[in-house]
C-alpha positions in Angstrom: 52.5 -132.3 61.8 50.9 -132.9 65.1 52.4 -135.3 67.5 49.4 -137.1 67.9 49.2 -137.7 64.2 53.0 -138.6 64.1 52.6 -141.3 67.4 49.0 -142.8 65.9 51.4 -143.1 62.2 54.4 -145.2 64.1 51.4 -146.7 66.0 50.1 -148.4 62.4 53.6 -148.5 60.7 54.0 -151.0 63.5 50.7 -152.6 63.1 51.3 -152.9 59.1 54.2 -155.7 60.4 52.6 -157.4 62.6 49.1 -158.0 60.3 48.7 -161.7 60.6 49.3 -161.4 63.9 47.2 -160.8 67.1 44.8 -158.2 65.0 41.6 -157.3 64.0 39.6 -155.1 61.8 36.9 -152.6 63.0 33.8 -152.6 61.0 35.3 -149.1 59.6 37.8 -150.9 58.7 40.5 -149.5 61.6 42.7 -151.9 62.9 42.1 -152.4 66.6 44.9 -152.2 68.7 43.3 -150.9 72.0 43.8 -147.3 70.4 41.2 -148.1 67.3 43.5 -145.6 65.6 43.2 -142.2 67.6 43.1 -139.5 64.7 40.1 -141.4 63.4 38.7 -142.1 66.4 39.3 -138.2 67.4 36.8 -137.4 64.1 34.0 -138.7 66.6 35.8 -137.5 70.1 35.1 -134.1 71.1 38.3 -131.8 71.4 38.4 -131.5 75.3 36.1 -128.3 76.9 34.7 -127.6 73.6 31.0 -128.2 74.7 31.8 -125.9 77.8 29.1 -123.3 77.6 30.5 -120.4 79.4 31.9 -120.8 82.8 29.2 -123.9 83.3 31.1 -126.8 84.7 31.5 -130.0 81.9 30.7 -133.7 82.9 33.9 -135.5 81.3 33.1 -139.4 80.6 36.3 -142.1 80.9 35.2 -145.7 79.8 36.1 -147.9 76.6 33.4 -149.6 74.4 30.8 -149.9 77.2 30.5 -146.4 77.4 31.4 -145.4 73.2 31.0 -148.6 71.0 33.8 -148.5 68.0 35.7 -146.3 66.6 33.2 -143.8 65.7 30.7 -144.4 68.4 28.4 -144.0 65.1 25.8 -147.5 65.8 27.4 -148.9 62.7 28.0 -152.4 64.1 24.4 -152.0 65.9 26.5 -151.6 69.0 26.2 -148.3 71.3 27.8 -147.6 74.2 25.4 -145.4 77.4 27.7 -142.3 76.9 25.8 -142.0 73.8 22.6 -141.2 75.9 24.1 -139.6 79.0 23.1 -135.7 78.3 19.8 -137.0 78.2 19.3 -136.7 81.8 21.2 -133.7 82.1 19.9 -130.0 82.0 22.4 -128.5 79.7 21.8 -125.0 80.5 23.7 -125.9 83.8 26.1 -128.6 82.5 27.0 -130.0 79.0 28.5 -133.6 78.6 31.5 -134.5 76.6 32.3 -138.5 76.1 35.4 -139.0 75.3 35.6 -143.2 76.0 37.0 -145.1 73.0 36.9 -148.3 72.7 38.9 -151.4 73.7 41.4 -148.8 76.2 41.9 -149.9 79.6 42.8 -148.0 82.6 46.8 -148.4 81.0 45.9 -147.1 77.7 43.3 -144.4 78.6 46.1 -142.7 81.2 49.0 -143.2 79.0 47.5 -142.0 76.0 44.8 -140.3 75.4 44.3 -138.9 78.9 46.4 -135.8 79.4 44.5 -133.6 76.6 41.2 -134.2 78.5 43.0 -133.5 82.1 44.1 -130.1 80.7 40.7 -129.0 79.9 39.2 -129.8 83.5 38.3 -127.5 85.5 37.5 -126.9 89.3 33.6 -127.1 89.1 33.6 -130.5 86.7 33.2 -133.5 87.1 34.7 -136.8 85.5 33.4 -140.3 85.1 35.0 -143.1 85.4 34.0 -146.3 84.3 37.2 -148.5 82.9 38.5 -151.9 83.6 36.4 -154.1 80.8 39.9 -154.9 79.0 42.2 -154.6 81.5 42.8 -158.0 81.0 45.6 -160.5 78.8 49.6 -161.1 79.3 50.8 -157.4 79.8 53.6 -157.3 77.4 50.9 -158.6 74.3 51.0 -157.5 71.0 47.5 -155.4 72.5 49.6 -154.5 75.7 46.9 -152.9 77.6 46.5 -155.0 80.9 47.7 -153.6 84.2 50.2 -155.2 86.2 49.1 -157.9 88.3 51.6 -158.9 91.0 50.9 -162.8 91.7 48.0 -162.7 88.9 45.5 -160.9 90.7 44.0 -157.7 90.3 45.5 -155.4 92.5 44.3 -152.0 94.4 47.5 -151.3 96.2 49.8 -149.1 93.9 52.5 -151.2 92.4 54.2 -150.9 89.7 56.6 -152.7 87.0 59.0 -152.0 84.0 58.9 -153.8 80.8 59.4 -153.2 77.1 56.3 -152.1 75.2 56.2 -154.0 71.5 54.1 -151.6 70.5 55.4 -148.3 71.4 58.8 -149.8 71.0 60.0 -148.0 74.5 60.8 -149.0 78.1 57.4 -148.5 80.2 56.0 -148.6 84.0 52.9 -150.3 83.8 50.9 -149.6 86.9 48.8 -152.0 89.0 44.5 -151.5 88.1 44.7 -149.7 91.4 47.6 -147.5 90.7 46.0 -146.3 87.7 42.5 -145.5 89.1 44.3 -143.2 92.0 46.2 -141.4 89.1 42.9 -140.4 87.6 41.6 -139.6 91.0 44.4 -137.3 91.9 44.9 -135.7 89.0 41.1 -134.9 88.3 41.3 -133.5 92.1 44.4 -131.3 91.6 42.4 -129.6 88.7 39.4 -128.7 91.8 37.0 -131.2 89.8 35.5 -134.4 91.4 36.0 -137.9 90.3 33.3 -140.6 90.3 33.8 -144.2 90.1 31.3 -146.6 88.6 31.8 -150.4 89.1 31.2 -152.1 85.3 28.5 -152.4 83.1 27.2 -156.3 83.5 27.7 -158.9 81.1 24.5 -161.0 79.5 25.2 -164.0 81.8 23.8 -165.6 84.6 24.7 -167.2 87.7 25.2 -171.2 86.9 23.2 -172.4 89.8 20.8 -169.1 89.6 19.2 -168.9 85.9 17.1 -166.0 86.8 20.3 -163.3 88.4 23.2 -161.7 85.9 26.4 -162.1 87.5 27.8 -159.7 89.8 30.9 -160.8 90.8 33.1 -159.7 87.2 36.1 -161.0 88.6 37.3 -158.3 91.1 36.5 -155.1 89.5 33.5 -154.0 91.8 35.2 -154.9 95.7 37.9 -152.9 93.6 36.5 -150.2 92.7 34.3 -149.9 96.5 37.9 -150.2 97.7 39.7 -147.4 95.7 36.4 -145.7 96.4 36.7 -145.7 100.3 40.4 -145.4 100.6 40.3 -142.3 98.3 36.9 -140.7 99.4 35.7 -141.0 96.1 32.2 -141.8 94.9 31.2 -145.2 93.6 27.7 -145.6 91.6 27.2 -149.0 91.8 26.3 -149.0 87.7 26.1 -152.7 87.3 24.0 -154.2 90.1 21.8 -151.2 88.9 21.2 -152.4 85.6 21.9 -156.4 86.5 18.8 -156.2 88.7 17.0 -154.3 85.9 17.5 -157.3 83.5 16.5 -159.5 85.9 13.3 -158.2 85.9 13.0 -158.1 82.8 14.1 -161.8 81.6 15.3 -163.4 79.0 14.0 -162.5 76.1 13.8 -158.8 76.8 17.7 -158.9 78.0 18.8 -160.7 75.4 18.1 -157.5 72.7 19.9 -155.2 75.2 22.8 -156.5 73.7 23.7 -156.7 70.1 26.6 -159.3 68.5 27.9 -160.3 71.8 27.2 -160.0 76.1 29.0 -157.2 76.6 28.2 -154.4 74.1 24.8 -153.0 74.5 22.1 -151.8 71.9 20.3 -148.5 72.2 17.8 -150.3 74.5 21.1 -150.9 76.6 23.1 -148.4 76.5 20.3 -146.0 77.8 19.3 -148.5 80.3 22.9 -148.2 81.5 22.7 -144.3 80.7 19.2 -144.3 82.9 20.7 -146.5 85.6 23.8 -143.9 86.1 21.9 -140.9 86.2 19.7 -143.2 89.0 22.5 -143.9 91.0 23.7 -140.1 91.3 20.3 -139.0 92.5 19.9 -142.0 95.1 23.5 -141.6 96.4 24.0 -139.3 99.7 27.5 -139.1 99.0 27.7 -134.6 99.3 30.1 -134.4 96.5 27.5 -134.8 94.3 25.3 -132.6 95.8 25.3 -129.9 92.5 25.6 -132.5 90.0 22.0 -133.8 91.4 21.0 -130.5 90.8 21.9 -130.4 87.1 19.7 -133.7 86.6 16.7 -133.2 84.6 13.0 -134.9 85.0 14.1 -137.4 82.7 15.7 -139.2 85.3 12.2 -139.8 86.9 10.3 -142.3 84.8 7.8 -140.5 82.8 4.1 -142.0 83.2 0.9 -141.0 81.6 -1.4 -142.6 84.2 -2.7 -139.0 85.8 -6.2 -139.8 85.2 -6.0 -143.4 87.1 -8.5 -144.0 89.4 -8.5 -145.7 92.8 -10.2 -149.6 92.4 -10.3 -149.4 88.6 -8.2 -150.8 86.0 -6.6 -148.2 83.5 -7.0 -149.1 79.3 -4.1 -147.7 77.6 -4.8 -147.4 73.8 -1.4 -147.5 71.8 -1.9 -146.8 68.1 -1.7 -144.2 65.6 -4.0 -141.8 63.6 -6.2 -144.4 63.6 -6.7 -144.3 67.6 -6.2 -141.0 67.8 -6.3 -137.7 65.2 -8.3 -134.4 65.4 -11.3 -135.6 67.5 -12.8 -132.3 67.9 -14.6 -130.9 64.7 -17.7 -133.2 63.7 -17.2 -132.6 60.0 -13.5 -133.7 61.0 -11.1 -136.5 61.4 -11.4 -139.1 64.8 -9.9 -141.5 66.2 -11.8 -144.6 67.3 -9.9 -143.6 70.7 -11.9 -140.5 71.4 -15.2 -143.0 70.8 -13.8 -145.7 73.4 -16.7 -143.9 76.1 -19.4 -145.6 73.9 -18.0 -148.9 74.7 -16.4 -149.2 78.0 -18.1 -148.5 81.2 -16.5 -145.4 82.7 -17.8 -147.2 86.3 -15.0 -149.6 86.0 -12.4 -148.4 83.6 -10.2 -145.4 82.7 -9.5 -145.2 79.2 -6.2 -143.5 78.7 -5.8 -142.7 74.5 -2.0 -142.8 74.0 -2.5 -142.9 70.5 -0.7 -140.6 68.2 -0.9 -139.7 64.8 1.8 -140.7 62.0 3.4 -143.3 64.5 4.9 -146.9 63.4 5.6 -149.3 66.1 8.9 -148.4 65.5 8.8 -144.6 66.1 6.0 -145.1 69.2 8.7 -147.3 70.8 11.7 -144.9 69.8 10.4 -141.4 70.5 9.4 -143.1 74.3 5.5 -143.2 73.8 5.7 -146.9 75.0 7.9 -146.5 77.8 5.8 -143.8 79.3 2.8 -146.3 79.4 5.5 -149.2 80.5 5.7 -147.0 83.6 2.6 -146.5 84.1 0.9 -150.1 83.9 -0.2 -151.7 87.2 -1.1 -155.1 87.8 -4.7 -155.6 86.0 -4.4 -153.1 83.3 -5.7 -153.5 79.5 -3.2 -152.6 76.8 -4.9 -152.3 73.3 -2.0 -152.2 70.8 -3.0 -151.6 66.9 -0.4 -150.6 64.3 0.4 -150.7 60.5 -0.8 -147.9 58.2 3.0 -146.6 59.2 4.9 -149.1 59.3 5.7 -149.3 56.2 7.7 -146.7 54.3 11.4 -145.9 54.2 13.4 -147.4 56.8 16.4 -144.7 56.6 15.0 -141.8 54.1 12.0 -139.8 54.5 10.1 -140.2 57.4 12.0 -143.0 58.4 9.4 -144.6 60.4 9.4 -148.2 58.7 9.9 -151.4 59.6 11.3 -155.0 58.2 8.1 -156.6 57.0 7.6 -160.0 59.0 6.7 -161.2 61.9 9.8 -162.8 62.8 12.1 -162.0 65.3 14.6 -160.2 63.1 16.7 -156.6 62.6 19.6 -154.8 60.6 21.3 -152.4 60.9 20.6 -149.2 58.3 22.3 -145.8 58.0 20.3 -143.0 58.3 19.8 -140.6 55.6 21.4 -137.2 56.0 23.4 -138.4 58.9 26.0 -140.2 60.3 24.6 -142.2 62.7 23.7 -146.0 62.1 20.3 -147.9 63.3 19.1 -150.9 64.3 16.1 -151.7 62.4 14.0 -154.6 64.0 10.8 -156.1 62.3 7.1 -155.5 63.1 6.4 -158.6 65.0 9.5 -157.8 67.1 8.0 -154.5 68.0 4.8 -155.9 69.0 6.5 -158.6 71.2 8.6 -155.8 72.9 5.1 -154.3 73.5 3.0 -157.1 74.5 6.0 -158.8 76.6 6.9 -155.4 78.5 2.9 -155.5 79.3 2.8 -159.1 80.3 6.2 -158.4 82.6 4.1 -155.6 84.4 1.4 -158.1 84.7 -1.2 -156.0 82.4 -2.8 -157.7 79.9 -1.7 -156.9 76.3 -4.6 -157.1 73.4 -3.1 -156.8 69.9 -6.0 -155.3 67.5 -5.5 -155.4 63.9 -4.9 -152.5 61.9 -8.4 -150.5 60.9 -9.0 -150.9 56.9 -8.1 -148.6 54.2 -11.3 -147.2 51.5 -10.1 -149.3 48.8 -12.6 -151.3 47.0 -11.5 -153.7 44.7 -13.8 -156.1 42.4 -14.4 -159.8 43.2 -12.1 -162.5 42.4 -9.4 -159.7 41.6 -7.3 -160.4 44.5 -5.2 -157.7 43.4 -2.0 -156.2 44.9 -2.2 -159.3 47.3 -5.1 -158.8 49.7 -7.5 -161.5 50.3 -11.3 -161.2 49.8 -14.4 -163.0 51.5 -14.3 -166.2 50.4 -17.5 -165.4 49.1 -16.6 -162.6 47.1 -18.8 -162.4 43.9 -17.4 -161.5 40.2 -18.5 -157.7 39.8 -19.2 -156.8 42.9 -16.7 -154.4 44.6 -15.1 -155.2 47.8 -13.1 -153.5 50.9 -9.5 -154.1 50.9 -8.1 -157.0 53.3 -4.6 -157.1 54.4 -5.1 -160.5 55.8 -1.6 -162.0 54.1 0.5 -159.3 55.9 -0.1 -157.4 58.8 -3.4 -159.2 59.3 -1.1 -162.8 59.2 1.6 -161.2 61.2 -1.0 -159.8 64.2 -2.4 -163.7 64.2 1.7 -165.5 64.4 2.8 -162.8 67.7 -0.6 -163.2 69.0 0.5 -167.3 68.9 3.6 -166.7 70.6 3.0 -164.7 73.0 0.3 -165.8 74.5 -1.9 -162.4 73.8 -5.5 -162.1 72.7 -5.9 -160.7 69.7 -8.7 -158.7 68.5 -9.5 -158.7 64.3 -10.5 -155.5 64.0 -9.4 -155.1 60.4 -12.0 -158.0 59.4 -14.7 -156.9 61.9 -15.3 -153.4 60.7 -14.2 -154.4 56.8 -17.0 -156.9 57.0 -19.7 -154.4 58.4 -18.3 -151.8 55.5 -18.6 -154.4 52.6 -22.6 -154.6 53.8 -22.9 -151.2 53.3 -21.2 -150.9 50.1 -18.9 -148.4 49.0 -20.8 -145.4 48.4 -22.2 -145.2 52.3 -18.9 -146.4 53.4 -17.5 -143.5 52.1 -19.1 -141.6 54.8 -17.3 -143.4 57.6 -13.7 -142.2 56.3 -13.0 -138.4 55.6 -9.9 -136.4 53.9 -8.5 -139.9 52.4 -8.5 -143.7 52.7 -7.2 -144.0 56.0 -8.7 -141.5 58.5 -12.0 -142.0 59.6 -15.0 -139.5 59.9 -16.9 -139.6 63.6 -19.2 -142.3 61.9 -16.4 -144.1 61.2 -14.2 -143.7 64.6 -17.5 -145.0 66.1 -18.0 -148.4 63.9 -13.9 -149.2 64.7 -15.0 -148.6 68.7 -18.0 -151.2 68.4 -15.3 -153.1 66.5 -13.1 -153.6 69.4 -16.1 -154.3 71.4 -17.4 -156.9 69.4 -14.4 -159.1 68.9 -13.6 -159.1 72.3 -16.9 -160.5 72.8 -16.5 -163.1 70.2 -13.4 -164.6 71.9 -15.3 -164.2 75.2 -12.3 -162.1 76.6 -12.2 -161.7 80.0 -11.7 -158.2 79.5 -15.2 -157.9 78.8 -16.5 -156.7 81.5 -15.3 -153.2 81.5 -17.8 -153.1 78.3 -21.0 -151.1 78.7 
């Protein structure tokens, strides 16, 4: 039996007595005793230098929950910490990643426990982060026993030390001052030829009490500590959270609030690659020459993407964000088009570049996920249009198939789903909550967001049916056959963010249904081709004059980039 098993089983022998006592239970059902029970958490740890790829160096990543949420690091609490993302921004044909940060460990139970497997499988060449200090916190001889020692109370950077009985392990041990730990690490990672980075601590969702608009800094006296270990050991120090602190601030509220999930310390996915982002920014900005090849092994991802190539000097750019709808074939005239690819027969190319971002099969949910939206986030200036229309895909499994839906309301909701064939967990966040990201990220840039309502389906259905819950004219006529309206849902939904954020909204679904419903359904058949949904170049054409005409009708000031 390995020892590892044989320590973790004394580990929860000794946690089985102490049950009612200082304790709690994971959401896979571990119980959390700074270790969140290594051999399960080791099913989601790499084994040290396994991801090595010849004699490539590896990036090794220290941290606790900020850096891998939970035992499994798996989203199943909606929590994810930024190691998740880090190999993101990192060509992996020159370095591969290996996170190997569990959960509630401090700097005392990262070194005395689960550090020496990971020493022995650095290298010279690699590199190791370091980003702990989150829990180094509570009476150091607790039933969690995983705070430094702290001569006079305060957290020290000198290297001290002190001898006391450890209830859990049930031995004598020398428990080492924050800053005694931190130059272990350092020294050790050094002896092995690698280098060491430090990064100061993730920030916390609070602000300043007499500043309401800038996240703490201060996080007790981890980040002079850390700058202070840094410069007396020559070490690097990424500043990680006044990175990411100043990027919330920009953002606000609302928008900071969902980087965080449960609590205002662990991050979501929109965190934890904001912190991800923010650490691979901090490498490439610093000067420090020890990082002079890892810069080299960052990718272009580090550099915010844009999609603003075509922008022109003294003229607002109209970003189109949709779906099939906005954007399909648009190049055989017997084929499918998007209305996108039509937008020239409305706005005046003298004053306005249209940019289609539009993309086929795309919920609000996927455009936001696969980075479609934070592409045109980068690329909005002040006095930019952002036409947003989605809906024919947001409904539709949530976890299985193309798992590309949404929860159906316009409320500011989510939950979190496991994903079919996989063993990662997701938060799942409603349409209107996708559209406010959208139209608030817009608004925060100082564009100006339009929500369009979806484009209607070819389904006719006879008067005073109000069948499968759409809602007709109101004055629909027995036995005459009308357009389907999805005013009830998405319709409803577009019309309730449009109120609460403030945006214009355009009702495209109505405008063009109505103008389809005059024609009847055997010529409106020619403005859709291949099924219900995608329109014909007639019909990309009538959903253009669409957009045109409502925002004529609410006397948008947008108008005048119209022809």
């Amino acid at each position: 039996m390995k020892k590892s098993l044989i320590f973790s089983l004394l580990i929860l022998s000794f946690l089985h007595c102490f049950a009612q006592r200082d304790i709690w239970i994971d959401i896979n059902g571990v119980r959390d005793l700074t270790l969140d029970s290594i051999d399960i958490a080791n099913q989601a740890r790499p084994v040290p230098g396994s991801n090595r790829i010849g004699d490539n160096p590896v990036l090794f990543l220290v941290g606790n929950s900020t850096m891998r949420t939970g035992t499994l690091g798996n989203g199943s609490n909606g929590q994810w910490g930024w190691g998740f993302y880090v190999h993101e921004y990192y060509d992996e044909e020159k370095i591969t990643v290996e996170n190997h940060a569990l959960g509630g460990t401090s700097p005392r139970t990262f070194y005395t426990l689960l550090w020496k497997p990971i020493l022995e499988a650095v290298k010279k060449g690699d590199y190791v982060f370091l980003e702990l200090g989150h829990n180094d916190n509570g009476p150091i001889d607790s039933i969690r026993a995983r705070s430094s020692y702290r001569p006079e109370g305060k957290l020290e950077v000198r290297e001290d030390s002190i001898s006391i009985y450890n209830k859990v392990t049930q031995q004598q041990e020398t428990v080492y001052t924050f800053g005694g730990y931190m130059r272990r690490f350092i020294r050790e990672i050094r002896a092995k030829g690698a280098t060491p980075v430090l990064f100061t601590l993730t920030p916390r969702n609070d602000y300043e009490p007499d500043d309401p608009k800038r996240i703490q800094r201060k996080l007790t006296d981890f980040t002079p500590a850390i700058y202070a270990i840094g410069k007396e050991t020559n070490t690097p120090v990424i500043d990680l959270n006044d990175i990411s602190a100043t990027k919330l601030e920009q953002y606000g509220p609302w928008k900071t609030n969902y980087h965080f999930y449960l609590d205002k310390i662990h991050t979501s996915a929109y965190g934890a690659r904001m912190n991800a982002q923010s650490a691979a920014e901090g490498i490439l900005a610093s000067d420090d020459p020890q990082l002079a090849f890892l810069k080299t092994c960052l990718n272009d991802k580090v550099i915010p993407q844009r999609c603003d190539q075509n922008r022109q000097e003294g003229k607002p750019m109209v970003f189109l964000c949709g779906d099939s709808t906005g954007k399909n074939e648009d190049n055989n005239p017997d084929g499918m088009w998007g209305w996108g690819s039509q937008a020239y027969t409305v706005f005046d190319a003298n004053k306005c570049v249209f940019q289609n971002q539009a993309k086929a099969g795309r919920s609000t949910r996927t455009y936001i996920d696969e980075g479609r939206w934070e592409e045109v986030y980068n690329s909005l200036q002040r006095g930019d249009v952002v036409l947003i229309q989605f809906g024919h895909n947001d409904i539709g499994g949530i976890k299985d198939g193309k798992q590309r839906g949404v929860l159906a309301t316009a409320k500011d909701s989510s939950a979190v789903y496991h994903m079919e064939n996989s063993n990662l967990y997701k938060v799942i966040y409603s349409y209107g909550w996708y559209l406010k990201k959208m139209i608030r990220d817009a608004q925060e840039k100082g564009a100006y967001p339009i929500l369009l309502s979806l484009t209607p389906r070819n389904e006719w259905h006879e008067g005073n049916g109000h069948s499968r819950g759409f809602v007709y004219p109101v004055n629909e006529k027995a036995g005459k056959f009308y357009i389907e309206r999805r005013n009830e849902t998405y319709g409803s939904w577009c019309r309730q963010v449009a109120r609460e954020t403030g945006c214009e909204f355009i009702d495209v679904h109505n405008i063009t249904a109505n103008a389809l419903d005059k024609l009847g359904q055997k010529k409106a058949a020619l403005y859709f081709k291949n099924d219900h949904t995608h329109t014909s170049l007639k019909g990309a054409q009538l959903n253009a004059q669409s957009v045109a005409k409502g925002l004529r009708e609410i006397n948008s000031p947008v108008t005048y980039l119209l022809k």
